[in-house]
Backbone bond lengths (Angstrom), bond angles and torsions (degrees), N, CA, C in turn:
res aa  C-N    CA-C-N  psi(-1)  N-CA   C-N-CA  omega(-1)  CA-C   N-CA-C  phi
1 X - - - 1.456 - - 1.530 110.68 -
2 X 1.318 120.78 -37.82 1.354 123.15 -150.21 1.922 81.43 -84.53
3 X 1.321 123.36 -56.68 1.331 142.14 -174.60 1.810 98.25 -37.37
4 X 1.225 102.20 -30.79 1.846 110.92 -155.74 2.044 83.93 -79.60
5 X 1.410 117.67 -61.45 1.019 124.27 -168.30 1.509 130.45 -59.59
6 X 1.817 97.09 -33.14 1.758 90.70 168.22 1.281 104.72 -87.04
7 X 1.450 137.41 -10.61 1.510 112.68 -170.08 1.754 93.49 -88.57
8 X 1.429 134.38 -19.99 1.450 116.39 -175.96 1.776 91.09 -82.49
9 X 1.502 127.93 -26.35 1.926 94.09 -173.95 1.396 93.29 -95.53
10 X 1.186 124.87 31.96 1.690 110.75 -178.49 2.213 87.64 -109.88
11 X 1.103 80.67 -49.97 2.051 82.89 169.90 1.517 119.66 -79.58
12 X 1.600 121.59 -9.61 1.649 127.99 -169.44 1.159 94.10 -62.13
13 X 1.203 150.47 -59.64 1.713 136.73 -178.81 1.352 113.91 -29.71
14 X 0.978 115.17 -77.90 1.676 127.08 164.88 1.734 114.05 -16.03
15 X 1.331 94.58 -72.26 1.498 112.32 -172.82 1.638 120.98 -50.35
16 X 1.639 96.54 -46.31 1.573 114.35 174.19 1.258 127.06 -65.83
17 X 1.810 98.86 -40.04 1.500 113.44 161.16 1.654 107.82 -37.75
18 X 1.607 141.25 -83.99 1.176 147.85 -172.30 1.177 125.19 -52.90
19 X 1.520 121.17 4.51 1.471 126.80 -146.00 1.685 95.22 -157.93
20 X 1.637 97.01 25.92 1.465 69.38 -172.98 1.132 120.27 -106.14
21 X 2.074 131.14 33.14 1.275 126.46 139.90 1.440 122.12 -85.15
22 X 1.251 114.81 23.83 1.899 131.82 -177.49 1.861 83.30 -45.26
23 X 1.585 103.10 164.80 1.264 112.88 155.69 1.438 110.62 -109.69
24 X 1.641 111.33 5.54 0.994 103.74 -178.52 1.446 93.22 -114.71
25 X 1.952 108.98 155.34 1.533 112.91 157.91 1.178 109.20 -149.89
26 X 1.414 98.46 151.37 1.913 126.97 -161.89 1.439 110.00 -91.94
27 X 0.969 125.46 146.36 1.257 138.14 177.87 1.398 125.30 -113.73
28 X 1.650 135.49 178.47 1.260 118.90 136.20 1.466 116.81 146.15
29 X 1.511 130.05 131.27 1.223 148.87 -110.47 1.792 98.96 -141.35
30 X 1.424 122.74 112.69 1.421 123.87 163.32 1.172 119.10 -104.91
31 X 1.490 139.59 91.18 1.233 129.93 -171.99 1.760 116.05 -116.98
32 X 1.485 112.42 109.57 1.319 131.16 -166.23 1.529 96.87 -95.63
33 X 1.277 129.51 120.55 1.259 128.93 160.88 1.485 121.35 -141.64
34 X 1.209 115.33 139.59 1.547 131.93 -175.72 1.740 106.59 -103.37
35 X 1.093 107.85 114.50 1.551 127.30 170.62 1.736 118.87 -120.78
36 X 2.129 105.40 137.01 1.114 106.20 179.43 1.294 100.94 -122.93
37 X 1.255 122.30 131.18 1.643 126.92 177.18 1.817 98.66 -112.27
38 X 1.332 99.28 135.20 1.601 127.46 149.48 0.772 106.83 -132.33
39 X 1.765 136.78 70.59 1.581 133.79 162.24 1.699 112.41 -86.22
40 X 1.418 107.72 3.70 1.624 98.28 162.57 1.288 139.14 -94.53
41 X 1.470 105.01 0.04 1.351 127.41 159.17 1.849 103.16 64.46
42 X 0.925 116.58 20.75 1.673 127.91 160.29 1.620 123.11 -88.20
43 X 1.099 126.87 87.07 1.213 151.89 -177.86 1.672 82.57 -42.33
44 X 1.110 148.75 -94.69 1.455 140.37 -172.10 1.378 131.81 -32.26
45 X 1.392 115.59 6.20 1.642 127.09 -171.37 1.608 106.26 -146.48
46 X 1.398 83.97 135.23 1.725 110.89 -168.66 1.470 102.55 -43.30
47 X 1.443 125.37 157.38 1.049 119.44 151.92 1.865 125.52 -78.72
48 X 1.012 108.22 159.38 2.117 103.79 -164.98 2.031 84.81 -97.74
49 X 1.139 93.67 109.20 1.579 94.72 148.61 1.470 127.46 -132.43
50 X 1.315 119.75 154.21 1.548 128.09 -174.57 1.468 96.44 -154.93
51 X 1.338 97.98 175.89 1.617 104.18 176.97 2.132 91.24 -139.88
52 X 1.280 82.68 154.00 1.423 86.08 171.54 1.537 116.29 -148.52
53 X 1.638 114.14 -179.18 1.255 108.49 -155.56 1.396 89.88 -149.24
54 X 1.409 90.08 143.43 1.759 100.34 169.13 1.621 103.72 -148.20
55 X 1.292 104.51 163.32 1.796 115.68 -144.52 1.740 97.49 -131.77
56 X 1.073 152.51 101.49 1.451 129.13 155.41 1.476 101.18 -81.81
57 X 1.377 93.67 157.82 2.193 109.78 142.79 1.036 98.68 -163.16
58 X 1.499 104.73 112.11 1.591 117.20 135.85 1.511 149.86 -91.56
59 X 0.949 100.02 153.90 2.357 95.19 168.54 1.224 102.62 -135.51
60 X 1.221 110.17 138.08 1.364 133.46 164.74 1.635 123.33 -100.14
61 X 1.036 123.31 103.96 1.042 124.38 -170.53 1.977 117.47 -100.44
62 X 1.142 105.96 119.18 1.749 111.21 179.79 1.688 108.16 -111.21
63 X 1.569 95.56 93.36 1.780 82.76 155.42 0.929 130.40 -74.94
64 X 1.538 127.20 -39.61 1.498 138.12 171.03 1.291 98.76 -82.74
65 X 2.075 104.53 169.10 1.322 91.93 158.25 1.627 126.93 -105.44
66 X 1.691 118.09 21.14 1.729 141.49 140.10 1.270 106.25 -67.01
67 X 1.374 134.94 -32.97 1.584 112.74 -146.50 1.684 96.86 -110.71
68 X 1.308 123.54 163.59 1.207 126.01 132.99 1.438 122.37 -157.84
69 X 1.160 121.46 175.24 1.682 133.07 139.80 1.256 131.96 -129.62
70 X 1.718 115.62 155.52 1.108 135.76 -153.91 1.328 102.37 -154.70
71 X 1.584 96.79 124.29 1.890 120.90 -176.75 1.544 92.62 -122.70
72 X 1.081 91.75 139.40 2.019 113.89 157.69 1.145 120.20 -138.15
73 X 1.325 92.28 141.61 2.009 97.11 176.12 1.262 107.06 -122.52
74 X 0.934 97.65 153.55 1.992 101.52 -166.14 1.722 93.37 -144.27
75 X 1.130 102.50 157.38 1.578 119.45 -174.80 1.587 110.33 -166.26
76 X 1.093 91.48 121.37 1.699 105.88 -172.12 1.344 115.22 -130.52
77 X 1.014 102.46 149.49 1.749 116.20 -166.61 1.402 129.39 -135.25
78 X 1.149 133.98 -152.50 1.789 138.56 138.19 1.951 84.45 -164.78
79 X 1.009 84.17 131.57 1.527 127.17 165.37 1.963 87.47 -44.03
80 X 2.024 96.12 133.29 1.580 98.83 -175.11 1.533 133.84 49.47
81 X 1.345 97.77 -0.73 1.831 107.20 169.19 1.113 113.11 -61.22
82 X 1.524 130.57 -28.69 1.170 121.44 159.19 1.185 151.14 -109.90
83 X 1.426 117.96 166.95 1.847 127.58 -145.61 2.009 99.65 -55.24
84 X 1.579 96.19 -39.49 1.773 99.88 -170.75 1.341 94.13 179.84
85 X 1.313 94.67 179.45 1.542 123.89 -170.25 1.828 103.05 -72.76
86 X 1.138 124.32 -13.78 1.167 118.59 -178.85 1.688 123.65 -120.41
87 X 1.632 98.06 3.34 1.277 127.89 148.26 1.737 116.17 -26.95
88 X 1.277 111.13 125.58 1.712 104.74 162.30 1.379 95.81 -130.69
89 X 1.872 114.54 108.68 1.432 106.32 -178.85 1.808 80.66 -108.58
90 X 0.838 147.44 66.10 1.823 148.04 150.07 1.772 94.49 44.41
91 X 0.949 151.33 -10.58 1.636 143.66 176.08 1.659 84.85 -4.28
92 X 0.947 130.98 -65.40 1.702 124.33 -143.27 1.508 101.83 -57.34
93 X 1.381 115.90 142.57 1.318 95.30 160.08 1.979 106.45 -167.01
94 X 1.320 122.53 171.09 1.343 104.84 -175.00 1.740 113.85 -92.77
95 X 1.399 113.05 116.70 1.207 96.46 -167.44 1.993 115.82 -95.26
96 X 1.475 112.16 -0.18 1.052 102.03 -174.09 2.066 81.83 -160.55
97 X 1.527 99.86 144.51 1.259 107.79 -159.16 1.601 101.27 -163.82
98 X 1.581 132.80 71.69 1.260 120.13 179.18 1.825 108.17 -124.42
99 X 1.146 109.73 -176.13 1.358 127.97 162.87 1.480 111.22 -140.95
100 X 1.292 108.41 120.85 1.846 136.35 178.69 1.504 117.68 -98.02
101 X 1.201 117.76 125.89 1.519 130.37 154.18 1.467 116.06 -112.69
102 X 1.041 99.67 137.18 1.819 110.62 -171.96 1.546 102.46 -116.66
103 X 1.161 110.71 146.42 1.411 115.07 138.18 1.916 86.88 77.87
104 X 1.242 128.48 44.73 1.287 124.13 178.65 1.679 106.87 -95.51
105 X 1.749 85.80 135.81 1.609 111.14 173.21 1.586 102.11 70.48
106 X 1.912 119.37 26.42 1.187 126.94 179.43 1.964 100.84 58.73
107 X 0.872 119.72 43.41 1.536 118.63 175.84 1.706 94.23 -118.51
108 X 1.205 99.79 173.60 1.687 103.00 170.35 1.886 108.37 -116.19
109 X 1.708 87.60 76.17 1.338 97.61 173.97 1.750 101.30 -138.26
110 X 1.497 114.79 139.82 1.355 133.59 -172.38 1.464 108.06 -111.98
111 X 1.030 123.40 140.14 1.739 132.85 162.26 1.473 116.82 -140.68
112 X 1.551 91.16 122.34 1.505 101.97 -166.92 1.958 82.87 -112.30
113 X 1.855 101.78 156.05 1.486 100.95 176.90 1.574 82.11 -157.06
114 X 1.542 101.87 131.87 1.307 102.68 159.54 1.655 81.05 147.83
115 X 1.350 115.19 -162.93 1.533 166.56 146.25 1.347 99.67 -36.35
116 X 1.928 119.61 97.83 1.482 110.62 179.83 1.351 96.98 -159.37
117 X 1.601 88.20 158.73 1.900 88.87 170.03 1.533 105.54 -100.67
118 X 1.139 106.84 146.72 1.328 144.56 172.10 1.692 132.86 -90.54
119 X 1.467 118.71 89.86 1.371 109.14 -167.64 1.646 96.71 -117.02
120 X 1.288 109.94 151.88 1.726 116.95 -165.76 1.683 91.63 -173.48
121 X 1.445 92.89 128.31 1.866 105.43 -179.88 1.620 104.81 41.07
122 X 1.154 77.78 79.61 1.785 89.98 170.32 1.836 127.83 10.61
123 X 1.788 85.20 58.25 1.362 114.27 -173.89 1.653 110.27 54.25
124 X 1.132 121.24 26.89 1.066 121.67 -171.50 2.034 108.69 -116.67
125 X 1.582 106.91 -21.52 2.055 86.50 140.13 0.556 103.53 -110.36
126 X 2.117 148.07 -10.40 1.430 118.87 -153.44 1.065 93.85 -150.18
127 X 1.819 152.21 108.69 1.123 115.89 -173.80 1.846 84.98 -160.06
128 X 1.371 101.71 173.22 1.222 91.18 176.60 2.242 124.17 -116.32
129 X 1.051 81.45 67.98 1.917 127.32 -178.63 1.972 87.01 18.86
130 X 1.405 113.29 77.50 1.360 108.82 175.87 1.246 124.88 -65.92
131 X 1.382 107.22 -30.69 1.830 104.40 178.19 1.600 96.02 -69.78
132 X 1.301 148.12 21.56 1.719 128.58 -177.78 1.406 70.46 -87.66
133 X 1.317 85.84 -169.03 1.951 124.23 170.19 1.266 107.47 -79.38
134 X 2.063 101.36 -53.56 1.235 99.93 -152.13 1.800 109.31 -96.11
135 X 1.627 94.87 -22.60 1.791 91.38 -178.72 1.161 122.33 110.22
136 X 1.436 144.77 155.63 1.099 123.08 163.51 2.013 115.61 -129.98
137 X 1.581 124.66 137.73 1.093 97.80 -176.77 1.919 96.88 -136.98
138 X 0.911 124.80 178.10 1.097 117.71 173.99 1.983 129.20 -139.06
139 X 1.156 105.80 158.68 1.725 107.42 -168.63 1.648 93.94 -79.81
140 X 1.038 110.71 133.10 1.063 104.21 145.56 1.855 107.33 153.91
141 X 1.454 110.89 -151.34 1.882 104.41 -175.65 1.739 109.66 -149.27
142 X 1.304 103.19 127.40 1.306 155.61 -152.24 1.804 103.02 -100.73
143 X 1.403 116.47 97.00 1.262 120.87 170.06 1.779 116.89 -117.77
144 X 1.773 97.37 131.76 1.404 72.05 -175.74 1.549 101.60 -156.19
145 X 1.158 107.29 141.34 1.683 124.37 -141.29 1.593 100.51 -120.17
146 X 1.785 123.29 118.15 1.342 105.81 175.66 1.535 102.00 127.58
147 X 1.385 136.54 153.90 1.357 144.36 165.48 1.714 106.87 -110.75
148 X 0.925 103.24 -76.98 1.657 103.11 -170.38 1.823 95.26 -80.55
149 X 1.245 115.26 -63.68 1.347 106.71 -169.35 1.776 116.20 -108.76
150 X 1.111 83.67 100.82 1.560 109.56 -160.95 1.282 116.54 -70.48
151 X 1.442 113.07 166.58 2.547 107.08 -176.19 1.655 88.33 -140.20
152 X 1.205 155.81 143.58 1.008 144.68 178.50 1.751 105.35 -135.80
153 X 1.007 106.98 123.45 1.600 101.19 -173.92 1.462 106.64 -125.60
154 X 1.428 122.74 131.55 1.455 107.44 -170.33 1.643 85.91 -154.00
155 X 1.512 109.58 -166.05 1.086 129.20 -132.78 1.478 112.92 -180.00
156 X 1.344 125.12 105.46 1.400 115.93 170.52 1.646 102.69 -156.70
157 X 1.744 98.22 -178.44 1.175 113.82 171.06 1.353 126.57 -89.76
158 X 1.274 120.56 112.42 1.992 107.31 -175.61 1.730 131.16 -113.32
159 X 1.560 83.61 21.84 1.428 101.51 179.21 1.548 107.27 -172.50
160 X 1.513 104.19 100.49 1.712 103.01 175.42 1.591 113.90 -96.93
161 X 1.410 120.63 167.21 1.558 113.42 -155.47 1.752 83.17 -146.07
162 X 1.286 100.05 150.62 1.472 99.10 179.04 1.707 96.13 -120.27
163 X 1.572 126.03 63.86 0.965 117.32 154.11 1.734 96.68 -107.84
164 X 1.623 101.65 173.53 1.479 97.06 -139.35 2.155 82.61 -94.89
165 X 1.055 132.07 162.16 1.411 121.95 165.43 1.659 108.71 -79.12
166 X 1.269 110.98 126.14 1.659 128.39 171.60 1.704 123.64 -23.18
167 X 1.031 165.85 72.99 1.362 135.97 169.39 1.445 96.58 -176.19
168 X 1.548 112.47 -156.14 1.567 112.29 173.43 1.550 137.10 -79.37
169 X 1.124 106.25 -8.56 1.177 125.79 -172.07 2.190 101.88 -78.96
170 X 1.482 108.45 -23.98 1.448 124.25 177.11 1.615 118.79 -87.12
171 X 1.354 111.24 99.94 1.134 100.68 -144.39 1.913 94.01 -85.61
């Protein structure tokens, strides 16, 4: 998989070049990083280093020119995290997954619903934590009213729980 993804953004210039009234467009993110932690502050113990890697690809797809959607897959790792080559630890996963309408009822109002990142005060209450590995994005729906001076009202989930909800429907 990983092999599949750098050889299409290592050729995507090319590709995009010939294609470039597609309604569809590709995305996608290689980020290699090496980290050393001594947060135990014991002068007698090694410091922990690894490097790790995380992968996007997205497409955005516009049938209209109001509408769209946008999938990402993200896959994150650290280098030797896993048991072997025949290992399935799930790294893959979808990190951003919405559908957008713009410009509804000819007003300058947008609604995004789905799987999105979220940035507010310069990621500093709401953002989606770019220095992690893994990222952060959230479920939920995104209204937003205005061109230059914008109102954004949204809505999501920021903590899911896998206890099951009570009644008949739980089997």
């Amino acid at each position: 998989f990983a092999f599949v993804i750098t050889f299409y953004l290592i050729s995507a210039g090319q590709l995009l070049a010939q294609v470039s009234n597609s309604p569809i467009k590709f995305s996608g993110q290689i980020r290699v990083r090496s980290e050393v932690d001594g947060r135990d502050f014991n002068n007698d113990s090694d410091l922990n280093s690894y490097s790790l890697l995380r992968m996007r690809f997205g497409a955005e797809i516009q049938p209209l020119p109001d509408v769209g959607v946008f999938i990402q897959f993200q896959d994150s790792r650290a280098f030797g995290g896993e048991p072997g080559t025949l290992a399935n630890t799930a790294n893959l996963d979808v990190h951003q997954a919405y559908f957008q309408i713009s410009n509804m009822w000819n007003k300058p109002i947008r609604l995004r619903v789905g799987r999105q990142e979220l940035v507010y005060g310069a990621e500093r209450i709401i953002g989606p934590v770019g220095w992690s590995n893994v990222g952060r994005a959230f479920d939920g729906i995104l209204s937003t009213f205005g061109r230059q001076s914008k109102l954004d009202l949204f809505a999501a989930i920021i903590n899911e729980s896998s206890t099951p909800v009570p009644g008949p429907a739980t089997p």
